[in-house]
C-alpha positions in Angstrom: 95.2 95.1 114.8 97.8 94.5 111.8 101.4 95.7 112.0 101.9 98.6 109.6 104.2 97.1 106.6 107.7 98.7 105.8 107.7 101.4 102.9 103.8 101.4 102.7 102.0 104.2 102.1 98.1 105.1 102.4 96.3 106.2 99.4 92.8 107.8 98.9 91.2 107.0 95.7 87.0 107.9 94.5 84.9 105.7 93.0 81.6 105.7 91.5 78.8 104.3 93.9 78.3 101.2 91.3 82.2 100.9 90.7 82.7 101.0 94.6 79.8 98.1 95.1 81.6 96.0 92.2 84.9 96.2 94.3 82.9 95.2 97.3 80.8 92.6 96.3 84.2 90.8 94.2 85.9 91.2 97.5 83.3 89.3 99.5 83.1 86.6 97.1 86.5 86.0 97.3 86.7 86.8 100.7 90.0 89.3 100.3 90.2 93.1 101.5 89.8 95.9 99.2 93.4 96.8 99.6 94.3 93.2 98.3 92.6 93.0 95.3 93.7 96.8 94.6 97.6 95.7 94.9 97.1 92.9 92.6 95.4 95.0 89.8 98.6 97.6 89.7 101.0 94.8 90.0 99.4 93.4 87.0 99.8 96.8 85.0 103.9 95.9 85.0 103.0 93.6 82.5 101.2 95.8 80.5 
């Protein structure tokens, strides 16, 4: 079990089915969690 992190928070998001299977099947090809690949797309949006 993973030690919850300081000033995180959970969030609930919906996806479609075939958006859902895209996260999934990126995640196992990389082999990192949903939530990782999630926090990496927002942080890129500072740039934006």
């Amino acid at each position: 079990m993973t030690m919850p992190r300081k000033n995180a928070v959970n969030l609930t998001i919906q996806f479609p089915l075939n958006e859902k299977i895209i996260l999934e099947e990126y995640c196992e090809k990389m082999q990192r969690t949903k939530s990782d690949v999630i926090r990496e797309m927002v942080r890129l949006l500072k740039n934006i």
